[in-house]
BATORTOR-828610 format. One record per residue (C-alpha): residue number from 1; chain; x, y, z. Coordinates in nm, 3 decimals. Example, Ala and Ser with C-alpha at 12.3 -4.5 7.8 and 13.67 -1.06 7.14 Angstrom:
num:1 | cadena:A | east:1.230 | north:-0.450 | up:0.780 .
num:2 | cadena:A | east:1.367 | north:-0.106 | up:0.714 .
***
This chain:
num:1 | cadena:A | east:0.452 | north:-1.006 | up:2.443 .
num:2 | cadena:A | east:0.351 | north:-1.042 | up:2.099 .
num:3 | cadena:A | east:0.062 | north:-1.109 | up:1.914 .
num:4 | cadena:A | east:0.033 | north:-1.142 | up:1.537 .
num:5 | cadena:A | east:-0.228 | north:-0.960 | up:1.350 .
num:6 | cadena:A | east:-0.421 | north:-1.061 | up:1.063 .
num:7 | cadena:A | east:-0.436 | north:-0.881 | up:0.713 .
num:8 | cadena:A | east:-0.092 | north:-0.869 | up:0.644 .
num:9 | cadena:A | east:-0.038 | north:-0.917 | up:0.271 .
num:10 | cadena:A | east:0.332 | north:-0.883 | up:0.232 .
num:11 | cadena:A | east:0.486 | north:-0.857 | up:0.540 .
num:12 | cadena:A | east:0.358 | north:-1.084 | up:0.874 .
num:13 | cadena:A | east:0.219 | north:-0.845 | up:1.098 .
num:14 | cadena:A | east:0.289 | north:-0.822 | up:1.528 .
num:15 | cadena:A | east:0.151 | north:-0.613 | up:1.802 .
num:16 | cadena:A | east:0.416 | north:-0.600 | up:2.088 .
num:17 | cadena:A | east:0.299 | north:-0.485 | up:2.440 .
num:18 | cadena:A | east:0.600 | north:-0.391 | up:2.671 .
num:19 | cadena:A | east:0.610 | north:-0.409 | up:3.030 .
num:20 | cadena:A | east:0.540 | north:-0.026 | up:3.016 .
num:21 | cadena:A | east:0.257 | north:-0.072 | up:2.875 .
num:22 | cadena:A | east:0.355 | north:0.081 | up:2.547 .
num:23 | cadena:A | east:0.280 | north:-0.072 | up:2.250 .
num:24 | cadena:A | east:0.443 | north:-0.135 | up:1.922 .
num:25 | cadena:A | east:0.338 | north:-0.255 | up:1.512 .
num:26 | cadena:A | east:0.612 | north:-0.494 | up:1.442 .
num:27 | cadena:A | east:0.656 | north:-0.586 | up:1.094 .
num:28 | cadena:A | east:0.895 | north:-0.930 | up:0.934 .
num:29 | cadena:A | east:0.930 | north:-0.901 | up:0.562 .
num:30 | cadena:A | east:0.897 | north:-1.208 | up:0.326 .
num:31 | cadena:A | east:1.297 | north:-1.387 | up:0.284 .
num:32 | cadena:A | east:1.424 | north:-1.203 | up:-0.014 .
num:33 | cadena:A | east:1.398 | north:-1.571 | up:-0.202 .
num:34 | cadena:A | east:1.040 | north:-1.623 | up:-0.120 .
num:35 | cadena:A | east:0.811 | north:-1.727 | up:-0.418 .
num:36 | cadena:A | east:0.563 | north:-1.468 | up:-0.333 .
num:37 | cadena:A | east:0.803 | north:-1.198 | up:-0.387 .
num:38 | cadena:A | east:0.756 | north:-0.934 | up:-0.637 .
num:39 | cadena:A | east:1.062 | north:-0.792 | up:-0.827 .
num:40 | cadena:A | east:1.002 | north:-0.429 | up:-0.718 .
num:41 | cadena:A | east:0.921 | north:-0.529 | up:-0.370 .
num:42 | cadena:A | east:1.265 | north:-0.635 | up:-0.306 .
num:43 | cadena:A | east:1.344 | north:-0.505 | up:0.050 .
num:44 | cadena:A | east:1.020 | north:-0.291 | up:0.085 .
num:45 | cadena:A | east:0.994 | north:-0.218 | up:0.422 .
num:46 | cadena:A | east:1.257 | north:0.007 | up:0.379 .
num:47 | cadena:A | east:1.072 | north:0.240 | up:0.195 .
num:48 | cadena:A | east:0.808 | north:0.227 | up:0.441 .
num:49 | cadena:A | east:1.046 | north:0.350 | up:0.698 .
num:50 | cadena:A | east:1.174 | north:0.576 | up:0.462 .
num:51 | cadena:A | east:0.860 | north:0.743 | up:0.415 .
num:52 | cadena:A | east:0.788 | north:0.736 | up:0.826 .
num:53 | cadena:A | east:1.113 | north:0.915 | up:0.844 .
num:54 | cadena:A | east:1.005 | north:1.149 | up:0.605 .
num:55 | cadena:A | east:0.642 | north:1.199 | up:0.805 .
num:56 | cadena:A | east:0.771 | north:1.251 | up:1.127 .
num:57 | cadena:A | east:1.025 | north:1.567 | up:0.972 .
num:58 | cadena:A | east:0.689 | north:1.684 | up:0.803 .
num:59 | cadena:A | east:0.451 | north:1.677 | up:1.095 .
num:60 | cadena:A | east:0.229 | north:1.428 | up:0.886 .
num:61 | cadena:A | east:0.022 | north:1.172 | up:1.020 .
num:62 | cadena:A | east:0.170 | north:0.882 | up:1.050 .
num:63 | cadena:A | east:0.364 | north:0.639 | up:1.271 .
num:64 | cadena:A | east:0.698 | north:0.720 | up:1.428 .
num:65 | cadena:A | east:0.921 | north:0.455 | up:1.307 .
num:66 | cadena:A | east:1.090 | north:0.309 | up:1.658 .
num:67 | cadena:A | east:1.358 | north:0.086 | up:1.505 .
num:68 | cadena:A | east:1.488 | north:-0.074 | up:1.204 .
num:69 | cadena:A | east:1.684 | north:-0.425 | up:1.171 .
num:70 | cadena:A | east:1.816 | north:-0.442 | up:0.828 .
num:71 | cadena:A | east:2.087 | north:-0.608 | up:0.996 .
num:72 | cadena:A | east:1.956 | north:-0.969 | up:0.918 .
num:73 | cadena:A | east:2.173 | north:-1.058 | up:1.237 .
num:74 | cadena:A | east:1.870 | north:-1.191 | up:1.422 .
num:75 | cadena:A | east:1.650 | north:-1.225 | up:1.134 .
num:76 | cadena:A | east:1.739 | north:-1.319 | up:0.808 .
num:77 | cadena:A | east:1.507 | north:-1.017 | up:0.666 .
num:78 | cadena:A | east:1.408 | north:-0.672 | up:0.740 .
num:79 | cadena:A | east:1.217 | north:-0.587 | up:1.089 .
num:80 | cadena:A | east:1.102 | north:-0.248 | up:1.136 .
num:81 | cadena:A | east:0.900 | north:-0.154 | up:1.466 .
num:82 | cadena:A | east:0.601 | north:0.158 | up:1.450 .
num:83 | cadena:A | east:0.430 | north:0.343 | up:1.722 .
num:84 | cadena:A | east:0.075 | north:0.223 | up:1.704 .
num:85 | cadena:A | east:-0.190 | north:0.462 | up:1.570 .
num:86 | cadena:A | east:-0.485 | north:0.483 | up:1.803 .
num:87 | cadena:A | east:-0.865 | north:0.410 | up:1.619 .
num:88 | cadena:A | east:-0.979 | north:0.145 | up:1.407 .
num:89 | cadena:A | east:-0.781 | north:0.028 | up:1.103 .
num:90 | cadena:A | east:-1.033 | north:0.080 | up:0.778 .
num:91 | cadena:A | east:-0.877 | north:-0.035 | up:0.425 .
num:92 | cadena:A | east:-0.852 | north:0.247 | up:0.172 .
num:93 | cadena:A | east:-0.594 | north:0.317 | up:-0.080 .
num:94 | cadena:A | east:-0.484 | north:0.655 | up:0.010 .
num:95 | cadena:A | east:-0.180 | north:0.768 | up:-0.096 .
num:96 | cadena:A | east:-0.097 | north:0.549 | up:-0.311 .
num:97 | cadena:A | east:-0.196 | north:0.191 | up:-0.162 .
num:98 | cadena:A | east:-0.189 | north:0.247 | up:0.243 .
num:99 | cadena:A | east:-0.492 | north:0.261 | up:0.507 .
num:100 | cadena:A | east:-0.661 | north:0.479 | up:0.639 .
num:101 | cadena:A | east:-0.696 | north:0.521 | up:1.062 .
num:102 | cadena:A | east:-0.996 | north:0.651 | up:1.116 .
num:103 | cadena:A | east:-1.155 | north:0.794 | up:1.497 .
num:104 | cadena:A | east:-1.477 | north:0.764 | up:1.623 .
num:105 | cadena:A | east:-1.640 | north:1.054 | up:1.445 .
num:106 | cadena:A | east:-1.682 | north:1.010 | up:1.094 .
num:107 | cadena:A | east:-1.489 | north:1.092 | up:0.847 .
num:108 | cadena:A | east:-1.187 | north:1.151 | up:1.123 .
num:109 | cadena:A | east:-0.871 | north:1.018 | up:0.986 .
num:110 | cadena:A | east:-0.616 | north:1.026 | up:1.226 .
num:111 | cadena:A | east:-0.347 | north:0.872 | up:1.069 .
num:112 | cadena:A | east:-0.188 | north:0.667 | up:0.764 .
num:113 | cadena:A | east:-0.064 | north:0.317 | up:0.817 .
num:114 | cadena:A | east:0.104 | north:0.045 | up:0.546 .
num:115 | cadena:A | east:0.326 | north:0.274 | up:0.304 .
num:116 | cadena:A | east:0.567 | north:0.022 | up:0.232 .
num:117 | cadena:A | east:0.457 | north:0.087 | up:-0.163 .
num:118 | cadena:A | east:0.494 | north:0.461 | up:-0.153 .
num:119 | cadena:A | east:0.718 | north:0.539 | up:-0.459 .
num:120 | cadena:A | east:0.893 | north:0.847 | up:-0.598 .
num:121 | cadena:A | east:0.631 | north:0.935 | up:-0.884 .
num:122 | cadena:A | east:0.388 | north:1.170 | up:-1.077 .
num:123 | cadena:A | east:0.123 | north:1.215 | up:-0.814 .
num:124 | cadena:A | east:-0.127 | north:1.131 | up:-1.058 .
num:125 | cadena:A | east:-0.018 | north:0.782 | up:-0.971 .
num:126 | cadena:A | east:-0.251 | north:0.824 | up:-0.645 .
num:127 | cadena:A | east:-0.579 | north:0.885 | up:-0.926 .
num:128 | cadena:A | east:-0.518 | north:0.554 | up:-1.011 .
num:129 | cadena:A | east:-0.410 | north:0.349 | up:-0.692 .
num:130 | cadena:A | east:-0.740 | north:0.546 | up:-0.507 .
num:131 | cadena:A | east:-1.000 | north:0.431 | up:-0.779 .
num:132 | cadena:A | east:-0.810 | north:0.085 | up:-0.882 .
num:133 | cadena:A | east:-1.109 | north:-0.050 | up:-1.083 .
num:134 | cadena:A | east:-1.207 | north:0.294 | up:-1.243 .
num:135 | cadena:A | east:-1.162 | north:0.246 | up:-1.644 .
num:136 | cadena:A | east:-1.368 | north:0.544 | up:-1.739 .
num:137 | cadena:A | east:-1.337 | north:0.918 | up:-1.671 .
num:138 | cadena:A | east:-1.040 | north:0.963 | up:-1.336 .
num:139 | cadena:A | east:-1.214 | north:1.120 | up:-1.023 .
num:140 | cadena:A | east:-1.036 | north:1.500 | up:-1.022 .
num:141 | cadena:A | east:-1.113 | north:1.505 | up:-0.654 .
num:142 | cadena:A | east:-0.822 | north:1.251 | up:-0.617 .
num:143 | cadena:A | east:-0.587 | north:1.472 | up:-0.701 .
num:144 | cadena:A | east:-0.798 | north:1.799 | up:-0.574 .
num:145 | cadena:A | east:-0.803 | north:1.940 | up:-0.878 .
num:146 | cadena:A | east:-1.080 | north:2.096 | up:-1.041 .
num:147 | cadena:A | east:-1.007 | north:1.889 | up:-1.381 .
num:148 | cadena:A | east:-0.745 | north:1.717 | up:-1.583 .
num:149 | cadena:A | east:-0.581 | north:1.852 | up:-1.868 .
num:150 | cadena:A | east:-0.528 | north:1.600 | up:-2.213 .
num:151 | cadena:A | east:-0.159 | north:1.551 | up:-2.134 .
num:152 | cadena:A | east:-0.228 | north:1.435 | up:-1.745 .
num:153 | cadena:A | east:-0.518 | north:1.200 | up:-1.832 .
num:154 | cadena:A | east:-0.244 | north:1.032 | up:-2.134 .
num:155 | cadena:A | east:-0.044 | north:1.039 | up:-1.815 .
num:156 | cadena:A | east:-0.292 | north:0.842 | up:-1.589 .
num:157 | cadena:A | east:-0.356 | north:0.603 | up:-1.877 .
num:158 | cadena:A | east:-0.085 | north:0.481 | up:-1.890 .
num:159 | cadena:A | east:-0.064 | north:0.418 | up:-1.533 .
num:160 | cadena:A | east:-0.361 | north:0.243 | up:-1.531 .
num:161 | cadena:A | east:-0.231 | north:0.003 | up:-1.743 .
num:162 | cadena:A | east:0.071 | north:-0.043 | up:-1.555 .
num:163 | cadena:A | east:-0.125 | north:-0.119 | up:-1.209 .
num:164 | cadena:A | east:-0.355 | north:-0.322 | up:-1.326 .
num:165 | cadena:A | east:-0.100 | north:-0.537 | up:-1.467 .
num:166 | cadena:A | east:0.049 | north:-0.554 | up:-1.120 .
num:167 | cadena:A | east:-0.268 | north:-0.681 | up:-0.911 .
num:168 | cadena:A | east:-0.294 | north:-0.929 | up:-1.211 .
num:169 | cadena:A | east:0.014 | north:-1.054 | up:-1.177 .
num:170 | cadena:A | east:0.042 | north:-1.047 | up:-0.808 .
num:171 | cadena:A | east:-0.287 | north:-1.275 | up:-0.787 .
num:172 | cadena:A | east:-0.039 | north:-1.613 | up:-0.828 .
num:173 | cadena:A | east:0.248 | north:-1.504 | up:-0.609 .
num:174 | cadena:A | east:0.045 | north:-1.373 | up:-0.330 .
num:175 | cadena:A | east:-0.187 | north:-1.752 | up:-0.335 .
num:176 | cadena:A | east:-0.468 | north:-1.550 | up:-0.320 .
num:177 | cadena:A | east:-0.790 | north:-1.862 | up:-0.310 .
num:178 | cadena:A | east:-1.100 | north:-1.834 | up:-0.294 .
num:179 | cadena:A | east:-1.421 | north:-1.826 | up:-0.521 .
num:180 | cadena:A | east:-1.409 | north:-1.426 | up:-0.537 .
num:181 | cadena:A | east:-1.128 | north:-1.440 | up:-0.780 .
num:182 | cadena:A | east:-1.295 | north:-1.585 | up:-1.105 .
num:183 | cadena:A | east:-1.463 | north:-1.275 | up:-1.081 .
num:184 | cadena:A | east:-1.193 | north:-1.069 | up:-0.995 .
num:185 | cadena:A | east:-0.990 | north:-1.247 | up:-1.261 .
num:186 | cadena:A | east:-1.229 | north:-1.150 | up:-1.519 .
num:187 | cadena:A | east:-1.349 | north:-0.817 | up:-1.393 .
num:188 | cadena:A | east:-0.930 | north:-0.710 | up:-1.427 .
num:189 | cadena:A | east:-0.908 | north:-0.916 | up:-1.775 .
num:190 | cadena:A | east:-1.172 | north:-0.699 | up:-1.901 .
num:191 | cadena:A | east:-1.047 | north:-0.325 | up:-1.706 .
num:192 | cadena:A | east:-0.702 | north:-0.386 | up:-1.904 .
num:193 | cadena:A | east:-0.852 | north:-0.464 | up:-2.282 .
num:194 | cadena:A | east:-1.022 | north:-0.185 | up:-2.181 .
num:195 | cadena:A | east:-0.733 | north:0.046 | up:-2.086 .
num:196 | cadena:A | east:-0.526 | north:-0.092 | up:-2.330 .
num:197 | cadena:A | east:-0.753 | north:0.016 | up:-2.629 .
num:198 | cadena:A | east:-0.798 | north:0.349 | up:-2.431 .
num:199 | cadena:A | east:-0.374 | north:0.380 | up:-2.443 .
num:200 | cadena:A | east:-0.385 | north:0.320 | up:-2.808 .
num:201 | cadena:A | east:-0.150 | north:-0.019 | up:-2.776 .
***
């Protein structure tokens, strides 16, 4: 059986419940021609699996990546298939834009979910994706580091001005509605004058 799941913001989200009794995240990317589509998210999920791959070797906490279709035989796009992580999803970009799985006592995480972003990068890029709005002084615990040193914070300048120029952009392709965004819109307008000046551009 399956059930789709709300929240998905790139790929449709499915729960599939087998006979068994197991279940199963299923995940259908966007057609590689869909308007919505972001140059560098061109075939995505394959990084997330990628990076599941990766956990599993590791020991880390994440899902065990059950199957990929990159075949487009059945579907015209990519369809990988998770183990599903027990506890309640909470939205949190850790690691560089994924979630969070969190158990009943607090502050329990018990797993990451949604990686399909991870990238091969300084990982000073997680300062930024973890504290998107932040335009002053970068939180060190972040990056659990007692401080930054004047090269590292040029670094996370920059980066900031390259992210925040993503979720601006992606705010049209994505069809995002809804009276939040003239805020939004103005709040990110302002964060890269800001950053910009900060960069020295």
């Amino acid at each position: 059986m399956l059930d789709v799941l709300d929240g998905g913001t790139f790929a449709s989200v499915w729960e599939a419940r087998f006979a068994s009794g197991e279940e199963a995240i299923v995940k259908i990317a966007p057609p590689d021609d869909a308007p919505s589509l972001l140059l560098y998210e061109e075939r995505m999920l394959r990084t997330e699996a990628m990076v599941m791959r990766l956990a599993e070797e590791r020991g880390w906490p994440y899902p065990r990546l059950l199957l990929l279709d990159t075949s487009r035989q059945t579907l015209p796009v990519d369809v990988p298939a998770m183990s599903r992580m027990p506890g309640d999803a909470a939205r949190g970009d850790v690691a560089g834009c994924s979630r969070a799985h969190r158990g009943e006592r607090a502050g329990e995480v018990l797993g990451l979910i949604d990686v399909e972003r991870a990238l091969w990068a300084d990982p000073l890029f997680d300062v930024v994706t973890g504290d998107a709005m932040n335009v002053g002084a970068p939180d060190p615990r972040l990056a659990a580091v007692e401080g930054f040193t004047p090269a590292e914070l040029a670094r996370i300048r920059i980066y900031r001005v390259w992210f925040t120029s993503v979720i601006t952009t992606e705010i049209l392709p994505r069809g995002f509605e809804g009276e939040w965004l003239v805020a939004y819109r103005a709040q990110l307008a302002r964060n890269l004058e800001a950053l910009l000046v900060q960069a020295g551009v």
